[in-house]
Backbone as CSV, one residue per row, in Angstrom:
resi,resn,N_x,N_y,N_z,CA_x,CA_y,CA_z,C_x,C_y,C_z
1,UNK,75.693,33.274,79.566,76.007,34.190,78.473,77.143,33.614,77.632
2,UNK,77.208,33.751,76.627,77.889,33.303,75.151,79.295,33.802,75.474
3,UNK,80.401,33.127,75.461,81.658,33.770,75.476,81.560,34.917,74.586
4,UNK,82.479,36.067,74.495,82.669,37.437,73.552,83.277,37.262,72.337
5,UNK,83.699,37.780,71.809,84.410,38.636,70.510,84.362,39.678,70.437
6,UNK,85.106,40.784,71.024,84.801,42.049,71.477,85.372,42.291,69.854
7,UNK,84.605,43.275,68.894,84.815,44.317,67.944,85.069,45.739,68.327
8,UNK,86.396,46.173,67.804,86.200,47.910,68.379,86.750,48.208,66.689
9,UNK,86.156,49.549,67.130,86.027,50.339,65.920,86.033,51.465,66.439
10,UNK,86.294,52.747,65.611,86.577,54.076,65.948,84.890,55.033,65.287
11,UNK,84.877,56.351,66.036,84.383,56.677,65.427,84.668,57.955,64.309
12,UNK,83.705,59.024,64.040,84.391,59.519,63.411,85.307,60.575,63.516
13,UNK,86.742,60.879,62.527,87.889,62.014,62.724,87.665,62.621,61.628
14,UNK,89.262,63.498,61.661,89.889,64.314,60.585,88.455,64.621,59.477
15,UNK,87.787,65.187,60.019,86.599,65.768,59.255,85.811,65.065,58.577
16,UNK,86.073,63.663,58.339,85.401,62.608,57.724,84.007,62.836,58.225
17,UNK,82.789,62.620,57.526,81.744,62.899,57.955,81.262,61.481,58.076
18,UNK,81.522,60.608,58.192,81.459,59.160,58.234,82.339,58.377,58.594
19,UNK,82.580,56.895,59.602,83.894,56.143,59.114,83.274,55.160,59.001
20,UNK,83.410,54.208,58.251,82.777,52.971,57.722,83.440,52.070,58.843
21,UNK,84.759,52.245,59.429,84.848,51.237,60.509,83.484,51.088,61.922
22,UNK,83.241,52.749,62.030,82.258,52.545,63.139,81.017,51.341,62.625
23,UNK,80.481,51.698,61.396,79.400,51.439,60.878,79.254,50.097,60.543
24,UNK,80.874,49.227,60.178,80.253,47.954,60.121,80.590,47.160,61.324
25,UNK,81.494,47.873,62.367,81.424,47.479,63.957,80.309,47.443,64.107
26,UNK,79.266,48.221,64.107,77.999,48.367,64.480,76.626,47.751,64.023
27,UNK,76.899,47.495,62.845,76.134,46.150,61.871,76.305,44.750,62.771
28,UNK,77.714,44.094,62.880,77.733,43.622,63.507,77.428,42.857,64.916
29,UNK,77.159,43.809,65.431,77.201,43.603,66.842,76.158,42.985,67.117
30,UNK,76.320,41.974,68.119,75.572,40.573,68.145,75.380,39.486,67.264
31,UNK,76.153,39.350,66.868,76.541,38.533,65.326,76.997,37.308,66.562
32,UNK,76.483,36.212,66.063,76.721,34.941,66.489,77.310,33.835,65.846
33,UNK,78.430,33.083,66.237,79.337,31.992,65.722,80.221,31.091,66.431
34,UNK,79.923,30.022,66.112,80.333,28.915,66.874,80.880,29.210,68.142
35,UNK,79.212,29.482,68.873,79.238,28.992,70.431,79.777,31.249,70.464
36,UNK,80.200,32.006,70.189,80.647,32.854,70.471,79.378,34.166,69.706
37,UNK,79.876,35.215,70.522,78.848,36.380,70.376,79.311,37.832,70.553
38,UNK,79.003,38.413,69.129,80.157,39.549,68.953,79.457,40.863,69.509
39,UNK,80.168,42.047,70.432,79.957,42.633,71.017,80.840,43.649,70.772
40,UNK,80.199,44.992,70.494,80.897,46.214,69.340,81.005,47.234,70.609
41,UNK,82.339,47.303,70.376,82.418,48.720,71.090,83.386,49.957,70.026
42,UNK,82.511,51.052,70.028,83.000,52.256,69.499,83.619,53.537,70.040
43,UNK,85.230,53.745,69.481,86.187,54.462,70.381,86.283,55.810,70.036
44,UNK,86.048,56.906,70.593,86.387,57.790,69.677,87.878,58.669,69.487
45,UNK,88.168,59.012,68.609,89.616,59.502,68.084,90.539,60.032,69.311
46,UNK,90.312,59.532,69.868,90.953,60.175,71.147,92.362,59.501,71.692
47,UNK,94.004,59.840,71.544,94.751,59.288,72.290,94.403,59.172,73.616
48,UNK,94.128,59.882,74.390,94.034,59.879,75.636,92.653,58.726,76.632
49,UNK,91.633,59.023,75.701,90.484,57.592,75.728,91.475,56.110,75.724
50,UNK,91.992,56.268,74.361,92.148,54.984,74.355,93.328,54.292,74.875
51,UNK,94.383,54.937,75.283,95.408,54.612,76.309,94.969,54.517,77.709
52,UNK,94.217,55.563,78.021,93.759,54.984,79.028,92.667,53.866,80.042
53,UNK,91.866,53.993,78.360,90.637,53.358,79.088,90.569,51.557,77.870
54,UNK,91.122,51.638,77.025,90.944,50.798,76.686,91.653,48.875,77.085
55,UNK,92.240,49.415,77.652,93.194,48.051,78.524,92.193,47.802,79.776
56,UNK,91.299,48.599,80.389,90.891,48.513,81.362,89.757,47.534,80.762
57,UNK,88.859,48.076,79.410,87.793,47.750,79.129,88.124,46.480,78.656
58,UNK,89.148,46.455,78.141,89.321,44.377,77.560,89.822,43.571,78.969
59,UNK,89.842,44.130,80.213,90.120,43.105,81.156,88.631,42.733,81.720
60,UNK,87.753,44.154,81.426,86.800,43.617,82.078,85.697,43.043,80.944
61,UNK,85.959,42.710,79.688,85.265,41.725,79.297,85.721,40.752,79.133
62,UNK,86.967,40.399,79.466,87.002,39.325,79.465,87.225,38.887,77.822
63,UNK,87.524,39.151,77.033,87.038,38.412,75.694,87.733,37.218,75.507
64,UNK,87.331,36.221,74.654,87.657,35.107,73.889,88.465,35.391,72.488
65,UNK,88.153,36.542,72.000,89.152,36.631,70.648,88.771,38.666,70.676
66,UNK,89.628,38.938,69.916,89.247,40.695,70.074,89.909,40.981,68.703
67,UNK,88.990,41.883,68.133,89.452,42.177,66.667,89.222,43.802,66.324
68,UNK,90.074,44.508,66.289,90.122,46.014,65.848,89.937,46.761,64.239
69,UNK,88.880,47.620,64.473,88.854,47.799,62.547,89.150,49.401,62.856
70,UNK,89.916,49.911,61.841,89.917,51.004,61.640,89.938,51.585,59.834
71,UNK,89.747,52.923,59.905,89.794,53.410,58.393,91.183,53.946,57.875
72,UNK,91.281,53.531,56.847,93.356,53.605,56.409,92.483,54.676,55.184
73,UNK,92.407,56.205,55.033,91.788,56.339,53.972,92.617,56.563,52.667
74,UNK,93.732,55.707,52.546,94.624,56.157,51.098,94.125,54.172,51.139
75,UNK,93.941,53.339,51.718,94.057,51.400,51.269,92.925,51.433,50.259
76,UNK,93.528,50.477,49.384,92.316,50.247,48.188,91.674,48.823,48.884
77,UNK,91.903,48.054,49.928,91.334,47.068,50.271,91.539,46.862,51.779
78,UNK,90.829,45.684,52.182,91.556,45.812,53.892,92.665,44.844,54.185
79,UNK,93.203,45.193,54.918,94.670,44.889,55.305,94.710,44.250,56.732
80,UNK,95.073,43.205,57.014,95.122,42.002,58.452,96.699,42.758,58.617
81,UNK,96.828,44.109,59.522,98.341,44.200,60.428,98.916,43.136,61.021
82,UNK,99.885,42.847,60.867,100.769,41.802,61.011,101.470,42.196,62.059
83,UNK,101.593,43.554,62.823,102.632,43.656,64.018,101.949,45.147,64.429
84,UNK,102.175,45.489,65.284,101.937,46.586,66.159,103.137,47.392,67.121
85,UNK,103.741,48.471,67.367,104.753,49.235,68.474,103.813,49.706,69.576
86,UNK,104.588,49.869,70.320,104.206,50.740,71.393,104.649,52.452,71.637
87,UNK,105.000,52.580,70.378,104.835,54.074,70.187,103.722,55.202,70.046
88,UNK,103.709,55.937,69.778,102.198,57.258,69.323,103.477,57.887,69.001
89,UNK,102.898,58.617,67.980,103.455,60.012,67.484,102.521,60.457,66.446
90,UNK,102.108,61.758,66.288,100.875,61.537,65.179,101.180,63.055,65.242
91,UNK,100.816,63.689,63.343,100.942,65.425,63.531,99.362,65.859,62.828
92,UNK,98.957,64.586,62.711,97.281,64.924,62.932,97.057,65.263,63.967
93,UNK,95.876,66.350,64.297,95.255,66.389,65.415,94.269,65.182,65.640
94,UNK,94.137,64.971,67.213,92.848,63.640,67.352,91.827,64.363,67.829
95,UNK,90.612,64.002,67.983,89.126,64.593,68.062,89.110,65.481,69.741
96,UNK,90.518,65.224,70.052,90.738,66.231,71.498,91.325,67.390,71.017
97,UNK,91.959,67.845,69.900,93.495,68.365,69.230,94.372,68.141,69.559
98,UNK,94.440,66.814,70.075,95.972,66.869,70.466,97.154,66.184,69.481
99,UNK,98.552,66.514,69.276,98.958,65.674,68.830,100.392,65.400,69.652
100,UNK,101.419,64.446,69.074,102.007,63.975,69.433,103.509,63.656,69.179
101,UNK,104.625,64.580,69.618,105.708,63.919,68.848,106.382,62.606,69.421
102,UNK,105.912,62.046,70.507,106.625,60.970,70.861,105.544,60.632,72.313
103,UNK,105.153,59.278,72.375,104.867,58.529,73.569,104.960,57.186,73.464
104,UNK,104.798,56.597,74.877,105.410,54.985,74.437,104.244,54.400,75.048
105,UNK,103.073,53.538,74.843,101.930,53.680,75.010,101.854,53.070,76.121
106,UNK,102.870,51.953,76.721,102.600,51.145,77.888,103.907,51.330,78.723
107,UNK,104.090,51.103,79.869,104.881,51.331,80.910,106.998,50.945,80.136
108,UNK,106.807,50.239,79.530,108.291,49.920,79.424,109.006,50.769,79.068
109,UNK,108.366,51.535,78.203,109.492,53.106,78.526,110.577,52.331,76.883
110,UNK,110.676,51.788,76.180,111.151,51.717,74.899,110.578,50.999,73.829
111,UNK,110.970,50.840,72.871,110.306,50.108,71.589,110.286,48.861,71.588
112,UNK,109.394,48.895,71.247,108.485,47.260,71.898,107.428,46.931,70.688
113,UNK,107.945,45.753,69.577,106.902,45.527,68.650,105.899,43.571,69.380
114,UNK,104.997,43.774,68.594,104.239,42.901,68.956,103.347,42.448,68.093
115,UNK,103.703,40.918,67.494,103.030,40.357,66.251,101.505,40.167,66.863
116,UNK,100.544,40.645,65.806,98.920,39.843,65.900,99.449,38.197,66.034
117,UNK,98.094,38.078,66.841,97.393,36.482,66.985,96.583,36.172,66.502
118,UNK,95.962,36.974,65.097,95.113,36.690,64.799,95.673,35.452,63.538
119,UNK,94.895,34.014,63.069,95.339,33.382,62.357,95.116,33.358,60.995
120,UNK,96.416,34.134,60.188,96.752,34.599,59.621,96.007,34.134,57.770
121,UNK,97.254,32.739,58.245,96.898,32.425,56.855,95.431,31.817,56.530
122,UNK,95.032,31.379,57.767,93.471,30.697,57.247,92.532,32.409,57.024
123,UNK,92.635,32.837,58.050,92.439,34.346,57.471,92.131,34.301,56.065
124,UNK,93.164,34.708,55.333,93.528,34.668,54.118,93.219,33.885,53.409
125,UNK,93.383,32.650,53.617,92.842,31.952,52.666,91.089,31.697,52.667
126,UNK,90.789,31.905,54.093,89.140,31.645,53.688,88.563,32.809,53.219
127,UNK,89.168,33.763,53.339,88.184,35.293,53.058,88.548,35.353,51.529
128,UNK,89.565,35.013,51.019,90.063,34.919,49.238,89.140,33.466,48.822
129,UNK,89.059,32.479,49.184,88.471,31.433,49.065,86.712,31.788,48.293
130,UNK,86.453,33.021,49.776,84.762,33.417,49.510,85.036,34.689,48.625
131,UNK,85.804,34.922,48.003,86.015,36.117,47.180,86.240,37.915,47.633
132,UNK,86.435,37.174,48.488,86.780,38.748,49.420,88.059,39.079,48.927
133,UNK,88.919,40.739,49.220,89.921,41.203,49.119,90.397,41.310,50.561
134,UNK,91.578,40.829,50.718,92.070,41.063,51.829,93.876,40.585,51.802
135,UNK,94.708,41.571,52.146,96.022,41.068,52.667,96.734,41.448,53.619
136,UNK,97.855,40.978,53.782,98.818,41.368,54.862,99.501,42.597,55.178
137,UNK,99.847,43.308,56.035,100.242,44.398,56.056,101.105,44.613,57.095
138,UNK,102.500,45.148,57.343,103.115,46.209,58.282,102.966,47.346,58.456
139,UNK,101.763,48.213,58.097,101.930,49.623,58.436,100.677,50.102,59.087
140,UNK,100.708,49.538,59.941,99.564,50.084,60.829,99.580,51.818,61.578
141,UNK,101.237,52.096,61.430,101.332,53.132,61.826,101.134,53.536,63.341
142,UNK,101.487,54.465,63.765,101.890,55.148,65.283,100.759,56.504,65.401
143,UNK,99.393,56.164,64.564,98.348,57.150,64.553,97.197,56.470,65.890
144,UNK,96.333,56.677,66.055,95.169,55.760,66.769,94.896,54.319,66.463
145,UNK,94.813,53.983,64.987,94.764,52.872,64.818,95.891,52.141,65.258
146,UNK,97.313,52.557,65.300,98.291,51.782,65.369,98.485,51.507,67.332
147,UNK,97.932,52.812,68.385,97.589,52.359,69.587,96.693,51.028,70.341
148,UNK,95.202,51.155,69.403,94.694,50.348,69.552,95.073,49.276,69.376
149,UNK,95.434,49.055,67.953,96.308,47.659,67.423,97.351,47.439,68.474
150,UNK,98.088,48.187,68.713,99.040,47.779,70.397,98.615,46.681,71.183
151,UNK,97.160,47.948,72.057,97.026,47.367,73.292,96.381,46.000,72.570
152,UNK,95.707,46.310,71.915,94.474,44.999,71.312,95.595,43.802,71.750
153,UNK,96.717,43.542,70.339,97.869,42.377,70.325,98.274,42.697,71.812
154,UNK,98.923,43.143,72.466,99.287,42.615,74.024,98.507,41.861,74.781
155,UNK,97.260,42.188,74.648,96.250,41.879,75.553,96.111,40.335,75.220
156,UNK,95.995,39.933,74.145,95.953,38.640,73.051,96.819,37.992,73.627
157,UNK,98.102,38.471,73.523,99.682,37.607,73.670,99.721,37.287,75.411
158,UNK,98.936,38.540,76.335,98.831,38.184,77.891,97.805,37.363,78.160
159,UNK,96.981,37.371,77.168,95.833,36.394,77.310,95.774,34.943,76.980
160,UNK,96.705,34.937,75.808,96.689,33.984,75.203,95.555,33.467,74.601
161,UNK,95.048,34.577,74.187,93.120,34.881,73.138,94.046,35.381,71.260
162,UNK,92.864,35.090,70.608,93.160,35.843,69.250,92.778,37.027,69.325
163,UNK,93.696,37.754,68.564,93.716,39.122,68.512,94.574,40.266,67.661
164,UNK,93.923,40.916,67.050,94.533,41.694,66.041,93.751,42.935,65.346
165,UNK,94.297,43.589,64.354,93.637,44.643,63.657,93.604,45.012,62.597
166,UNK,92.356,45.176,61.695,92.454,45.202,60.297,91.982,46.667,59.950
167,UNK,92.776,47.343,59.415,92.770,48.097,58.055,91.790,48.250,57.311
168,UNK,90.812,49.272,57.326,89.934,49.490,55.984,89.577,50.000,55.179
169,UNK,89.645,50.128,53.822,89.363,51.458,53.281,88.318,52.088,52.924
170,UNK,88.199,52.935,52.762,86.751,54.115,52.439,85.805,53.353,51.959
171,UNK,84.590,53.545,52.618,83.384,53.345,51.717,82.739,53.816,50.764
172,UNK,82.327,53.148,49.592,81.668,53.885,48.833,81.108,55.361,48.974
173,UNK,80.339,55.254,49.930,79.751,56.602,50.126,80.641,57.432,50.657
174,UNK,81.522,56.749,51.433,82.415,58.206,51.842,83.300,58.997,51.292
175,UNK,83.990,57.911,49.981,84.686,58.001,49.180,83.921,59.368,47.918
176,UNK,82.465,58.754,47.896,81.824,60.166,47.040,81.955,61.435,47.583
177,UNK,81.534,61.459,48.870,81.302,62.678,50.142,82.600,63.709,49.770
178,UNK,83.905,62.826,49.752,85.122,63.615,50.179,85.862,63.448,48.799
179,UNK,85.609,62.958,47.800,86.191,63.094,46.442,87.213,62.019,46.597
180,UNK,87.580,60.824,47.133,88.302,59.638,47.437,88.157,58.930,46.062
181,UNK,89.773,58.794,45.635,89.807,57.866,44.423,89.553,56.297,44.945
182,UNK,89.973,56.265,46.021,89.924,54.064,46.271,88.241,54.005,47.296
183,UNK,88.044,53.358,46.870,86.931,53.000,47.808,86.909,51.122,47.609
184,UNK,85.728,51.122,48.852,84.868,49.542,48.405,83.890,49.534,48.779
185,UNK,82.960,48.871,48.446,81.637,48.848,48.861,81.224,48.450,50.441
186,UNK,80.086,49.233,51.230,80.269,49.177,52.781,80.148,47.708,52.744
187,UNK,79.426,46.730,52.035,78.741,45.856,52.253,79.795,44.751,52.104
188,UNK,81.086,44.943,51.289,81.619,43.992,50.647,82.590,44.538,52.503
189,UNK,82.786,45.302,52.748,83.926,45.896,53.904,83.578,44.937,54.759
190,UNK,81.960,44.859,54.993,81.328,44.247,56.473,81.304,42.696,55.805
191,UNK,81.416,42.163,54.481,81.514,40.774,54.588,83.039,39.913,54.791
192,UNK,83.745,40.942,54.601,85.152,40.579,54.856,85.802,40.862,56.453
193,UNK,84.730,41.717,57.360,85.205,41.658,58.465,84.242,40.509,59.084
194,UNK,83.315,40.085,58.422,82.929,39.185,59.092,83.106,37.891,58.723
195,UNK,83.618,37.454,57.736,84.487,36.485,57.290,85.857,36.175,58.589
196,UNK,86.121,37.224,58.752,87.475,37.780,59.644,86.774,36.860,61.080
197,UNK,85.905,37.112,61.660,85.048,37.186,63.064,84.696,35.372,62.781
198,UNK,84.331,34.642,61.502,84.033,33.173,61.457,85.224,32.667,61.598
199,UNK,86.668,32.899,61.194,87.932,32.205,61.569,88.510,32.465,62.666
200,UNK,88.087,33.480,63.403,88.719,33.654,64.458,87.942,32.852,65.380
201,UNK,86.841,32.972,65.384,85.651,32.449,66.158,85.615,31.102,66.499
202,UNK,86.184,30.314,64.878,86.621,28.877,65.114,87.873,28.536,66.044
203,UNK,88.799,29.431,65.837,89.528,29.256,66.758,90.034,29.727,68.401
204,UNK,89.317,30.802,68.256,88.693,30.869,69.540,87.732,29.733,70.657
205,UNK,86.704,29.096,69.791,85.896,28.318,70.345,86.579,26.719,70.404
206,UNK,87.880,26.704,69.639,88.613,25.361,69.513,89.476,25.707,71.101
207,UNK,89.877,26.865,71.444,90.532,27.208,72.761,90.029,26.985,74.237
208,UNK,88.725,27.372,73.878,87.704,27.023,75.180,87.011,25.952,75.429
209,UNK,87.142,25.338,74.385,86.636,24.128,74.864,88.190,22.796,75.103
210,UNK,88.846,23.461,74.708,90.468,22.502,75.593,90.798,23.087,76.537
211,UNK,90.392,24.317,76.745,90.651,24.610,78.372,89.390,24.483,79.529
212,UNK,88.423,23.720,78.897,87.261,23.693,79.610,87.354,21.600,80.176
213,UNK,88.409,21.190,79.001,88.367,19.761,79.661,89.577,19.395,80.555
C-alpha cells in the first residue's frame, strides 16, 4: 500500500448548510502523487471528537505528510496557518453545544505555540506560479479549526512528517445559500488544495526515500 497523506476536513457547523472544506476533502480522496496516496478523513464540529480522538487516529495511520482544511467564513481566499496554540476557547457553540472559556488541548497544562511544517514558501510560490490565490496567515484561532491545526503541527514536529492547516473561504454556492459577500469558486478551492497536496507530496516522498536508504 502507497504511503498516506491523510486530508481532514470538518464537516458541517454553525448552521451552514454546506462546508466546502468537507467537500473538497472528499473530491480528493484517493488522489495520487509521487509514490503517495491521499486519504480523507471527515471531523465533525465537535471539541470533544477531536481532542480526543484525533491524535489517536494520526498515530494509527501512520501518515507521511497530513494536511488540515477548514472553512474561515469572513477569508476572501485560502490562507497556509503559519502557527497553531494549544488553547480552545470558543463562544460559538460546536455541533455538541458546547462551548468553551478556556482549555489547553494537550497535557502541558500552559501556552504552547507550534509553527506548521508544511513548506511554506514553495507552497506559495507554486500555487501563485499556477495562478491560484493563496497566503500566509497567523490567525487560525482557538475555534475547532485552530485545535485541529494544533494536534495536526505536533504530530508533524513528533513525527518529523509535513504538516499543517489551511484556511478556506466560502464557496460559491454557499456564499449564495447564506447571503456571503467573499466567496471562491468550489473548484478553484479544490485546485489550490491540491496544488497544496503536489508540494507537500514532493517532499514528503523526498523524506522516505532517505530514510529508506
Amino acid at each position: 500500500m502507497k504511503p498516506l497523506i491523510l486530508l481532514i476536513g470538518y464537516s458541517v457547523f454553525a448552521g451552514f448548510q454546506i462546508n466546502p472544506a468537507e467537500e473538497v476533502v472528499v473530491a480528493l480522496d484517493g488522489y495520487e502523487i509521487n509514490g503517495l496516496r491521499v486519504k480523507s478523513l471527515v471531523l465533525p464540529v465537535s471539541y470533544r471528537v477531536v481532542k480526543e480522538k484525533l491524535p489517536s487516529m494520526l498515530e494509527k495511520e501512520e501518515p507521511a505528510a497530513v494536511i488540515g482544511v477548514g472553512l474561515a467564513p469572513r477569508a476572501a481566499r485560502p490562507i497556509l496557518e503559519l502557527a497553531a496554540s494549544n488553547i480552545a476557547s470558543f463562544t460559538a457553540r460546536d455541533e455538541e453545544g458546547k462551548t468553551l472559556d478556556l482549555d489547553y488541548i494537550d497535557s502541558v497544562g500552559e501556552l504552547r505555540v507550534v509553527k506548521t511544517r508544511m513548506p511554506v514558501e514553495n507552497v506559495l510560490s507554486e500555487c501563485r506560479r499556477r495562478g491560484l490565490e493563496i497566503r500566509p496567515g497567523v490567525s487560525i484561532g482557538t475555534y475547532l479549526c485552530g485545535v485541529a491545526g494544533y494536534i495536526i503541527m505536533r504530530y508533524a514536529w513528533d513525527h518529523d512528517v509535513p504538516g499543517g492547516f489551511i484556511h478556506i473561504p466560502p464557496s460559491t454556492e454557499l456564499a449564495m445559500r447564506h447571503r456571503l459577500p467573499n466567496c471562491m469558486p468550489l473548484s478553484q478551492i479544490t485546485e489550490t488544495i491540491r496544488c497544496v497536496i503536489d508540494v507537500v507530496s514532493a517532499k514528503a516522498s523526498q523524506a522516505l526515500q532517505q530514510n529508506s536508504q
